[in-house]
C-alpha positions as CSV (number, residue, x, y, z in Angstrom):
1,X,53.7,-73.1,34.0
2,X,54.2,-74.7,30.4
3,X,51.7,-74.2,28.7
4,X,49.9,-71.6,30.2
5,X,49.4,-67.9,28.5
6,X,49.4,-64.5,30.8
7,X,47.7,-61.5,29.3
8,X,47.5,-57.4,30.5
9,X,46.3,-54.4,28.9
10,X,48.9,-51.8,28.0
11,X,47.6,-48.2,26.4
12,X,50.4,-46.8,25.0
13,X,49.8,-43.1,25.4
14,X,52.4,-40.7,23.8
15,X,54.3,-39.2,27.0
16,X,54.4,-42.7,28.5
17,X,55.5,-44.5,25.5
18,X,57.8,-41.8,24.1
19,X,59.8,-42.1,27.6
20,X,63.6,-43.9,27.1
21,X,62.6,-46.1,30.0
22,X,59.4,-47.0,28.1
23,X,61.5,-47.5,24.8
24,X,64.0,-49.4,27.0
25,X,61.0,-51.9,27.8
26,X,60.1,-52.7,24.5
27,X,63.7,-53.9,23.9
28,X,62.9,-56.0,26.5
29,X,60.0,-57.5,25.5
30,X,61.5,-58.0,22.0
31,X,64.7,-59.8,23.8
32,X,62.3,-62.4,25.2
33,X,62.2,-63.9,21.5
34,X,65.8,-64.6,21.2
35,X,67.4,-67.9,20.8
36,X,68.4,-69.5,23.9
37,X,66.3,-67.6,26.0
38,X,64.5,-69.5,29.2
39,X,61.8,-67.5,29.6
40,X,58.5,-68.0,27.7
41,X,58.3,-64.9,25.0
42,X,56.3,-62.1,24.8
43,X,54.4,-61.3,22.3
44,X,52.2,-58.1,21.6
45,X,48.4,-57.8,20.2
46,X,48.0,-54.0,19.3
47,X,44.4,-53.4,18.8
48,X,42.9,-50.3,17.0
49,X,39.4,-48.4,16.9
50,X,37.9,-46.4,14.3
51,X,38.7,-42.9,16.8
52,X,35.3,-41.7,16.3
53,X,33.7,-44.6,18.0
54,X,36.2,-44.6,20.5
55,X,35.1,-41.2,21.4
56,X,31.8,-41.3,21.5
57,X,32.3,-44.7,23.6
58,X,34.0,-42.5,25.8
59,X,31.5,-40.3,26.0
60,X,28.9,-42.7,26.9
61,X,30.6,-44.0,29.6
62,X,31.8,-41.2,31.3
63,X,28.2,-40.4,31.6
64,X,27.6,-43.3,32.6
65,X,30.0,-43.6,35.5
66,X,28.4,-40.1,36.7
67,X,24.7,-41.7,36.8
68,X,26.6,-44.9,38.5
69,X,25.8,-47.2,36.1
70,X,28.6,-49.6,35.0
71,X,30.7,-48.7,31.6
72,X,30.0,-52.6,30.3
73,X,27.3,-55.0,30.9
74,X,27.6,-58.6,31.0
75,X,25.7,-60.5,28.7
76,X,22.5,-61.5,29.3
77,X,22.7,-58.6,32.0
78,X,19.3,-57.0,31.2
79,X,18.9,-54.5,34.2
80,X,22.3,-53.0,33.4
81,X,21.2,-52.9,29.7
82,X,18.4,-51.1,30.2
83,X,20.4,-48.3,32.3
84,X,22.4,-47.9,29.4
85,X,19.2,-47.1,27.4
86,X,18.4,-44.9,29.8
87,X,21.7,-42.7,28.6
88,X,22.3,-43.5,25.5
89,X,21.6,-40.0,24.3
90,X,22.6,-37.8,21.5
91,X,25.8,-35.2,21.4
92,X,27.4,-32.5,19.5
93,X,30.3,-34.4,18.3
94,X,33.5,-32.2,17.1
95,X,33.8,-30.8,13.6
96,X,35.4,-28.0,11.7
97,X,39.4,-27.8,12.0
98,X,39.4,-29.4,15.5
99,X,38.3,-32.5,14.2
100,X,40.6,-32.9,11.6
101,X,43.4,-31.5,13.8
102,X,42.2,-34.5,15.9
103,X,42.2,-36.9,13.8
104,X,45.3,-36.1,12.6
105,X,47.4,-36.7,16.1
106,X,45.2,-39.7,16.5
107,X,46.7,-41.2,12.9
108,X,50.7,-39.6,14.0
109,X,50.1,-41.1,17.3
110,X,48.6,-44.4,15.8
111,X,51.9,-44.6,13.5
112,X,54.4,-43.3,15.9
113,X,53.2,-46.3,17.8
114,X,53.7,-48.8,15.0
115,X,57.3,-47.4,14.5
116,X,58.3,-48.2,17.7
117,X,57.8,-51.4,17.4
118,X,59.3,-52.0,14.7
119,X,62.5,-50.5,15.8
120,X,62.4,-51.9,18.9
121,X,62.2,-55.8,17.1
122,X,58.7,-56.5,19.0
123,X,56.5,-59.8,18.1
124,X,53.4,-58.0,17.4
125,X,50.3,-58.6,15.5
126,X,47.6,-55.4,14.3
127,X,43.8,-56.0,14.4
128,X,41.3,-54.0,14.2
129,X,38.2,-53.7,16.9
130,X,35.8,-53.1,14.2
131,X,37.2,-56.8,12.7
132,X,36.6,-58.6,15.8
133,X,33.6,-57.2,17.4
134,X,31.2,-56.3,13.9
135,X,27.9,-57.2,13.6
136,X,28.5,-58.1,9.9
137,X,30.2,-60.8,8.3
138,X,30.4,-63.6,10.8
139,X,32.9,-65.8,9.0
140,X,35.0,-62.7,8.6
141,X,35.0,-62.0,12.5
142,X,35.8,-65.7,13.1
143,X,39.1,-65.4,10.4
144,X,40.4,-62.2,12.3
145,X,40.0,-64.0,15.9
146,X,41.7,-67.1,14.4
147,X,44.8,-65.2,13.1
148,X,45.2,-63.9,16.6
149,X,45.0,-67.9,17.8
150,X,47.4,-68.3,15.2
151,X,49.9,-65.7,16.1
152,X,49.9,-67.0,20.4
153,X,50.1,-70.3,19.2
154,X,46.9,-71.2,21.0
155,X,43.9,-71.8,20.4
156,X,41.6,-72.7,18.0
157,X,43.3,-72.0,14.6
158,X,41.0,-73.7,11.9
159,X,37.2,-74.1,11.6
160,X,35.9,-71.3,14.3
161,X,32.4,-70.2,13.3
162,X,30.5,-67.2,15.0
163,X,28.4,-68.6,17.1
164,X,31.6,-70.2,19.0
165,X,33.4,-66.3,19.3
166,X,29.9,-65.2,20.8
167,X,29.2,-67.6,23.5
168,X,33.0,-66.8,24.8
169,X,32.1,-63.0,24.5
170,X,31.6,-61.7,28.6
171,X,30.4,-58.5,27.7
172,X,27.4,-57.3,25.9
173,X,27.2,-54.8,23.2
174,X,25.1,-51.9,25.0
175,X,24.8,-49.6,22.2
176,X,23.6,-50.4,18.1
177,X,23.2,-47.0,17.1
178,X,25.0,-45.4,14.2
179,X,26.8,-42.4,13.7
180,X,23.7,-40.3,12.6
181,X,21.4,-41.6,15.5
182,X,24.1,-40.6,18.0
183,X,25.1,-37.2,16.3
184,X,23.2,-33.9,16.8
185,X,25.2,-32.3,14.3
186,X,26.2,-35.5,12.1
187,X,25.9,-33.2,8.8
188,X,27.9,-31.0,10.0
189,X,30.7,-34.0,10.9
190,X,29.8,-35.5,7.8
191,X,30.6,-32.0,5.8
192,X,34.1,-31.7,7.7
193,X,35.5,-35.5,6.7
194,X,33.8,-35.8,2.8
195,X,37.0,-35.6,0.5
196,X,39.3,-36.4,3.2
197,X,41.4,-39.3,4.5
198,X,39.2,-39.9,7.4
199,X,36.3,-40.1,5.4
200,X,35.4,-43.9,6.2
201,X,35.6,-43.0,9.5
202,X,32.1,-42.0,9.8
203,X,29.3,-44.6,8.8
């Protein structure tokens, strides 16, 4: 239907995207951008995550899904909210070589993907998860979902303000803490990454 816009998740993990027939398909999708085509093109949004908050994410819901308890919460949800309380517990996170050995497939995995891409001619756009979901600037949160609206051609383009990305969000935040309130061995963490490139990583 003209018009319309048709969205999926894809997670491109390194033995599935570093298949020929994966490779194959992002030919494809880049193909669907040529001149002359019929069909509407195809356009990619590859989103990113500060990889220690992605794991510790991970973590959380994992033990969640063992207690039963949904991975997200809708907002204004507050009986699944206060499950989430229930578990939201500290851990001994990584450190030492394994973290940095880590981090460093996460970043050659991370660029590897962005490579591909590129070869492969793909309409894609990069944001960051931190950019669209922080608790900090609003205006700047607003400007990062606006150049996505930009980039599909739909949307609201100009003049978004926070409180209008909010009441379209469907899923509550279920956890405020920082690094140090969920780490039982944060100085240790902290220790491993100060003086390296994954430094910022940890707040």
């Amino acid at each position: 239907m003209k018009g319309s816009l048709v969205g999926f998740q894809w997670k491109p993990y390194k033995m599935e995207l570093d298949n020929p027939r994966s490779l194959a398909g992002l030919h494809d999708l880049a193909s669907s951008n040529d001149a002359g085509r019929r069909h509407p093109s195809i356009r990619v949004i590859f989103q990113t995550r500060n990889p220690i908050d992605r794991r510790l994410s991970n973590w959380r819901h994992r033990g969640h899904s063992m207690s039963e308890v949904p991975p997200h919460c809708k907002v204004r949800d507050g009986e699944c909210l206060k499950e989430h309380q229930k578990f939201d517990q500290r851990m001994n996170f990584t450190d030492g070589k394994e973290l940095l050995h880590w981090l460093k497939q996460d970043k050659n995995h991370e660029t590897n993907v962005f490579q591909h891409l590129k070869d492969a001619g793909v309409d894609y756009i990069h944001v960051a998860y931190e950019k669209l979901y922080s608790s900090g600037r609003g205006d700047e949160v607003a400007s990062e979902w606006m150049r996505i609206f930009r980039f599909l051609s739909r949307g609201p383009s100009d003049g978004l303000i926070m409180k209008d990305v909010r009441k379209n969000f469907e899923m509550a935040k279920t956890s405020s803490k920082n690094h140090k309130d969920m780490m039982l061995n944060y100085e240790e963490v902290k220790k491993t990454l100060e003086g390296t490139e994954f430094e910022e990583y940890l707040n």
